[in-house]
C-alpha positions as CSV (number, residue, x, y, z in Angstrom):
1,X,0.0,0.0,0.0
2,X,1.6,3.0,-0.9
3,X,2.3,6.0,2.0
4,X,3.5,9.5,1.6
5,X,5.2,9.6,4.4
6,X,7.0,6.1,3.5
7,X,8.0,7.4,-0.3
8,X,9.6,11.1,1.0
9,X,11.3,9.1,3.6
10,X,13.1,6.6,1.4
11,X,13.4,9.3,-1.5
12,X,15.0,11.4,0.9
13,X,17.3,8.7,2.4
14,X,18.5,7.2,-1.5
15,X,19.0,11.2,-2.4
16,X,21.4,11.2,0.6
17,X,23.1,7.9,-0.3
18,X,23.6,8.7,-3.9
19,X,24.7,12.0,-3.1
20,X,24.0,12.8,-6.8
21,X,24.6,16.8,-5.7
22,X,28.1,16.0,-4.0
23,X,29.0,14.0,-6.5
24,X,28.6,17.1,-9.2
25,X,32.6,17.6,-9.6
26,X,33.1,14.0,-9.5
27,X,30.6,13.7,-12.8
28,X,31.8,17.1,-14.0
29,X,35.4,15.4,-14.5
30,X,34.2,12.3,-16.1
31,X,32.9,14.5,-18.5
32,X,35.8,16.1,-18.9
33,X,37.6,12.6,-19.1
34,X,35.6,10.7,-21.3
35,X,34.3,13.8,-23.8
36,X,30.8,13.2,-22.8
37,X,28.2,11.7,-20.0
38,X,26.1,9.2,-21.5
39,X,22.7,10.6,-19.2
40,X,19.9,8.3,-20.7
41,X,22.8,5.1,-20.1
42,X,23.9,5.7,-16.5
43,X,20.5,6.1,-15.4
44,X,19.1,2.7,-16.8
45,X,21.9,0.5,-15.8
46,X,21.2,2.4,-12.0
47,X,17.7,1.6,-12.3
48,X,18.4,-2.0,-13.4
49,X,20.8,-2.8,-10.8
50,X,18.7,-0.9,-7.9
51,X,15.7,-2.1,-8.5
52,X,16.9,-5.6,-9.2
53,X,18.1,-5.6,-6.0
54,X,15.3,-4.5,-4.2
55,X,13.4,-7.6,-5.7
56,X,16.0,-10.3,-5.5
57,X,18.2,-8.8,-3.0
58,X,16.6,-11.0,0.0
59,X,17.0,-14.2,-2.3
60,X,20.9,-13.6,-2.3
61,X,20.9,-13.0,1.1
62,X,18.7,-16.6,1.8
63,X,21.4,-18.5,-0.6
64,X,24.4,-17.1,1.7
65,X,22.3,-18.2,4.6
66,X,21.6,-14.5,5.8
67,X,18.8,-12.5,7.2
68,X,17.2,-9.0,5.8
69,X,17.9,-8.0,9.7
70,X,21.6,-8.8,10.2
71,X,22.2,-7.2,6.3
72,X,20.1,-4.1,7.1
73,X,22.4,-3.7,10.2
74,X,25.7,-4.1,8.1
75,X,24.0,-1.7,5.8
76,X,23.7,1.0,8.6
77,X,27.3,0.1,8.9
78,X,28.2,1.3,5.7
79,X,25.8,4.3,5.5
80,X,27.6,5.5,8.9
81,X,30.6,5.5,7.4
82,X,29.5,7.0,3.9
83,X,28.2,9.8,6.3
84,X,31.0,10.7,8.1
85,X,32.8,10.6,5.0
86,X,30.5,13.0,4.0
87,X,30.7,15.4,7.0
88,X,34.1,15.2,7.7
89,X,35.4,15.3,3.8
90,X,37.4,12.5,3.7
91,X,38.0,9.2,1.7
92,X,37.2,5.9,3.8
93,X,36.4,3.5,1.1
94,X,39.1,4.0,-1.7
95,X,37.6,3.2,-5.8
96,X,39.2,0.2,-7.3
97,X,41.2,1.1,-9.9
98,X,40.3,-1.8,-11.8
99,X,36.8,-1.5,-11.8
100,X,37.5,1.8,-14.4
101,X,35.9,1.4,-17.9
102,X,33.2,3.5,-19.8
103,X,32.3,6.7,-17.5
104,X,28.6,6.2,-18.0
105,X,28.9,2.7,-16.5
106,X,31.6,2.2,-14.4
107,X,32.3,4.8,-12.4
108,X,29.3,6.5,-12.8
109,X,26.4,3.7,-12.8
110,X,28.3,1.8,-10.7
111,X,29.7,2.0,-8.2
112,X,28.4,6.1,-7.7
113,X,24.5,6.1,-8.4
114,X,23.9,2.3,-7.4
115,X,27.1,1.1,-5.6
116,X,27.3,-1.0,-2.5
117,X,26.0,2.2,-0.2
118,X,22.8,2.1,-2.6
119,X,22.3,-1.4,-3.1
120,X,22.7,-2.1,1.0
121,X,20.3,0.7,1.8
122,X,17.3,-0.9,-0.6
123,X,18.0,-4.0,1.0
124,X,18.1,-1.9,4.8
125,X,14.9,-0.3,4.2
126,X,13.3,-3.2,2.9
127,X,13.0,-4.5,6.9
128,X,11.4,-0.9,7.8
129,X,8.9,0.3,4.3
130,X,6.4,-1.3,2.0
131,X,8.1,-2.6,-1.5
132,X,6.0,-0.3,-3.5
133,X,7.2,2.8,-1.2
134,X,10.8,2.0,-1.8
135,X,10.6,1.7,-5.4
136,X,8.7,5.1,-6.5
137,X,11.3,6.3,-4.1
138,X,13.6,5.0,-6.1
139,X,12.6,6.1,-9.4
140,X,12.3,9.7,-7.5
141,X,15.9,9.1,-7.2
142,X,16.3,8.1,-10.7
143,X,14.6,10.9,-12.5
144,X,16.6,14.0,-10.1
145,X,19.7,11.4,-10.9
146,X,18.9,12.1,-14.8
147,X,18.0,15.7,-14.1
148,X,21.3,16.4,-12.8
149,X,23.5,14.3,-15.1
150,X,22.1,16.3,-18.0
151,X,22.3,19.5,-16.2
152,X,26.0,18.6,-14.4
153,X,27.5,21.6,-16.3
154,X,24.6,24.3,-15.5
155,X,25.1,23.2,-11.7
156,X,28.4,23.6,-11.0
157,X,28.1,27.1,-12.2
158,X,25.2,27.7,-10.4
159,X,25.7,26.3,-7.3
160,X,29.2,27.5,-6.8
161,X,32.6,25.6,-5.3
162,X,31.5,26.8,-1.6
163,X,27.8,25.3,-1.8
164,X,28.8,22.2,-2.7
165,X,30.5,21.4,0.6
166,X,27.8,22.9,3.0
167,X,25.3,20.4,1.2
168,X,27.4,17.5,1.1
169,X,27.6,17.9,5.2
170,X,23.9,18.8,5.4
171,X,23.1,15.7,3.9
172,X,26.0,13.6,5.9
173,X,24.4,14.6,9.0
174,X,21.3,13.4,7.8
175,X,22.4,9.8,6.5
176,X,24.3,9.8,9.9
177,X,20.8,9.7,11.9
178,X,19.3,7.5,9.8
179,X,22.2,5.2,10.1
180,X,21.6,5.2,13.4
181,X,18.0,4.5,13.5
182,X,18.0,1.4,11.1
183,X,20.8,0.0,13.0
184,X,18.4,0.5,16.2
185,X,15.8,-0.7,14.6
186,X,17.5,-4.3,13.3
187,X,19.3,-5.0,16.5
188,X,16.8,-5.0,19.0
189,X,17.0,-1.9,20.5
190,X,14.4,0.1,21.0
């Protein structure tokens, strides 16, 4: 059954995750590497990969003998640190090198729209909202995901180099809490 509430609250949790608005000079230099960002293409394999997961995440899980509890809880793992990376401005989980091939894929797709941080957090919030809830939330994601790869260049000039920082903390803090509460929430305590 779908819920307002439920959709804003998982939009807004992927929108911090992605981080689609920290992540402007990051997509701003692909550009500038590759010649061009490939919009329509990053945004399908994302939506492939995240909402694939969403569905057949929890089968994965059941083959590895693992629960959507004790993965959600891992998950709040990771988002805590994603956060702090976020608010403090450093690197805690370093790219691999090899993973490097067409920018609209790989690094872009994956792992920066729908990397492990994205694909956990489905999962996480898959033990606290409906299925439906997640997934309009997740095509909210999708289409301000397109909105600003298409419109990277008109942003950064926009927004400015200090603006960028201030929101990449605001949003940190924010993932931070939520971290916080799904880990609460999967471990019992309450």
């Amino acid at each position: 059954m779908t819920n307002l509430k439920e959709i804003l609250s998982v939009t807004l949790i992927l929108f911090s995750v992605i981080d689609i608005i920290g992540s402007i000079p990051f997509i701003i230099l692909i550009k500038q590497r590759e010649g061009r960002i490939y919009a329509e293409r990053a945004t399908l394999i994302s939506a492939i990969l995240m909402v694939g997961f969403l569905f057949l995440g929890k089968s994965i899980l059941k083959l590895f003998g693992l629960d959507v509890e004790s993965f959600a809880a891992a998950g709040s793992i990771i988002m805590f640190i994603v956060s702090l990376e976020m608010i403090m401005g450093v690197t805690l989980i370093k790219d691999d090198p090899e993973a490097r091939g067409s920018g609209s894929i790989v690094p872009l797709a994956f792992p920066l729209i729908a990397g492990a941080g994205t694909l956990t957090t489905i999962l996480s919030l898959r033990a606290v909202y409906e299925e439906i809830n997640i997934l309009i939330g997740i095509l909210f994601n999708l289409l301000i995901v397109y909105l600003v790869l298409r419109s990277s260049s008109w942003l950064e000039r926009k927004l400015g180099k200090s603006t960028l920082p201030v929101l990449r903390r605001v949003f940190g803090v924010i993932l931070l809490a939520i971290a916080v509460k799904i880990f609460k929430d999967n471990v019992g305590f309450h």
